[in-house]
N, C-alpha and C positions, 0 to 999 in steps of 0.2 A: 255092353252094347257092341255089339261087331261092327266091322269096319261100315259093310255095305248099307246098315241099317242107320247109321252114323251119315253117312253121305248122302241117304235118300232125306232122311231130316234135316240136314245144312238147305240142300236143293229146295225142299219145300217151304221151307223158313223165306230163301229167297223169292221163291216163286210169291208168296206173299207182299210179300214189303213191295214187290214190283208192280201186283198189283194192284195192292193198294195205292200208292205210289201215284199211278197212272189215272186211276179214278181224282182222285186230292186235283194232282197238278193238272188233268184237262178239264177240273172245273170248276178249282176258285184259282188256278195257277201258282205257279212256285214260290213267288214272294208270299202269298197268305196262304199256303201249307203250312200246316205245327208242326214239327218230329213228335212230340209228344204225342198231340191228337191223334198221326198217322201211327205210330208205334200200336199203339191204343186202341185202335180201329182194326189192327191185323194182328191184335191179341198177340204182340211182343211186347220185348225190352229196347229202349234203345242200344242198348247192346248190341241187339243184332243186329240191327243197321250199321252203327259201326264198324262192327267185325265183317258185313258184307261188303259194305261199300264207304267206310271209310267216314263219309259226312252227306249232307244233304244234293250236293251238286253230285257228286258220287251216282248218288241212288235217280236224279234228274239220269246224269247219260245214261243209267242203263234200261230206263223207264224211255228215254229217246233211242234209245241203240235198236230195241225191240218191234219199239213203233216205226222202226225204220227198215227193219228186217218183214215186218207184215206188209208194208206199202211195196217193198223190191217182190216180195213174193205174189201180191196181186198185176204187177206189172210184167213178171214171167210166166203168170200164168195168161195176160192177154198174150204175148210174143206165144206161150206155145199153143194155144187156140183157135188163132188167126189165120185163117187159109191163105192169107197172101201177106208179103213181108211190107208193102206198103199201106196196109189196113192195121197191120200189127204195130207198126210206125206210128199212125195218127191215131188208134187206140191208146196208144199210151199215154201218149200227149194230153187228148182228153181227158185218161183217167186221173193222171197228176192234176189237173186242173180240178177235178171232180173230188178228190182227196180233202181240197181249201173248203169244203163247207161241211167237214166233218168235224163235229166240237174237240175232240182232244187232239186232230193233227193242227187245228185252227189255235189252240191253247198252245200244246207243247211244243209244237214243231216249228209254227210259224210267228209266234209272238217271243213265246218266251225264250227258247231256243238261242236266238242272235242274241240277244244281251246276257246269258248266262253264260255261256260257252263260250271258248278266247277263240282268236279270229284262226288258228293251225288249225282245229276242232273242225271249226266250218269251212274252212277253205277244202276240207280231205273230204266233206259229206259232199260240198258240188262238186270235187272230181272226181267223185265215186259217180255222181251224174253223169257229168263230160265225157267220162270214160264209155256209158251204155251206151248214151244218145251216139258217141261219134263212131262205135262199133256196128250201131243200126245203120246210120248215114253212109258208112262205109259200105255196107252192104248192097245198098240201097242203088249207090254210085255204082257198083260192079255190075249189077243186073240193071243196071243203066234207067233205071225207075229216077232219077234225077240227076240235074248237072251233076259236072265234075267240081270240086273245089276240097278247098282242105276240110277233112272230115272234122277235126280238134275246133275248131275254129268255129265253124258252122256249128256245130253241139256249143259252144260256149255263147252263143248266139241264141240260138233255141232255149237253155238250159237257164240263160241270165231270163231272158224273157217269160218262160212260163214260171221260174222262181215271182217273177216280180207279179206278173197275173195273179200268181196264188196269192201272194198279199195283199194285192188288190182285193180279193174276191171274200178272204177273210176278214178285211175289217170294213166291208161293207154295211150298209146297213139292210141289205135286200140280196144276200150273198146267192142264192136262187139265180135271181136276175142276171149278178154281177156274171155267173157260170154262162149262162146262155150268150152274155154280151161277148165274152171271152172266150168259148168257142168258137164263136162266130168268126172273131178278126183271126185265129188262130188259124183255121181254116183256109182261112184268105189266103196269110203269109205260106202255109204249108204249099199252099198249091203250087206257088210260085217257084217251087223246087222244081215241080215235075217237067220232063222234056215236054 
């Protein structure tokens, strides 16, 4: 087997496990995923799991890495859509909001996620947040579309708050609802920005 054809099978190998991976863990979640079942299900060995990713929490980050790379990429694609940087602003916002009543970001992301992962893990995913939001805000503040104030700050602001909404909204029992309620005040606070 030559190299390339070697590499394109390792790739595919993984591409499976992940997402198989991702189905398992957004819908009975991590603790009652089998390695076995899952191996099982995407017609491998545990071996390959192994050899990709080591062990079970392994194969979790890169099943959360993924779902984390699709959610940044619908949120660059609101920013580049948006005629106006202040519509692209609370686009966002929204859509992180709107994410919480999707089953496997509600599974993986927002349940299971904080108790699997050590707290460096998660401290680097919200400032991978803090980092967008206080880049927009920054902007926002230059074209004078809102006070002035520290951009890090105000994003760590915003960033703890719609985290916390999205929890809210996911372990609601009427997560629908809970969206619309949470919009709403979202709304409120945002305007309060503007001059």
């Amino acid at each position: 087997m030559n190299r390339k054809s070697r590499e394109k099978m390792l790739e595919e190998t993984r591409i499976k496990l992940i997402t198989t991976a991702r189905k398992q863990f957004g819908t009975v979640g991590y603790a009652n995923t089998v390695m076995d079942e899952l191996t099982s299900q995407a017609g491998l060995t545990r071996g390959a799991l192994y050899h990709h990713f080591g062990d079970k929490k392994g194969l979790f980050k890169a099943v959360l890495k993924q779902l984390d790379e699709e959610l940044d990429a619908r949120l660059a694609e609101i920013s580049s859509t948006s005629p106006q940087l202040w519509d692209a602003f609370v686009g966002r916002c929204h859509a992180y909001l709107e994410m919480a009543i999707e089953p496997d970001v509600q599974r993986i992301m927002l349940r299971d996620a904080p108790s699997i992962l050590d707290a460096d893990h998660l401290q680097n995913m919200r400032l991978q947040c803090v980092i967008s939001i206080a880049l927009m805000l920054s902007q926002l503040m230059d074209q004078q579309l809102i006070k002035k104030t520290s951009p890090e700050l105000l994003a760590r602001f915003i960033n703890g708050g719609l985290m916390d909404m999205a929890l809210w909204i996911a372990e609601s029992e009427n997560s629908q609802h809970s969206l619309y309620s949470a919009i709403d005040s979202l709304d409120v606070l945002l305007k309060g920005l503007k001059y």
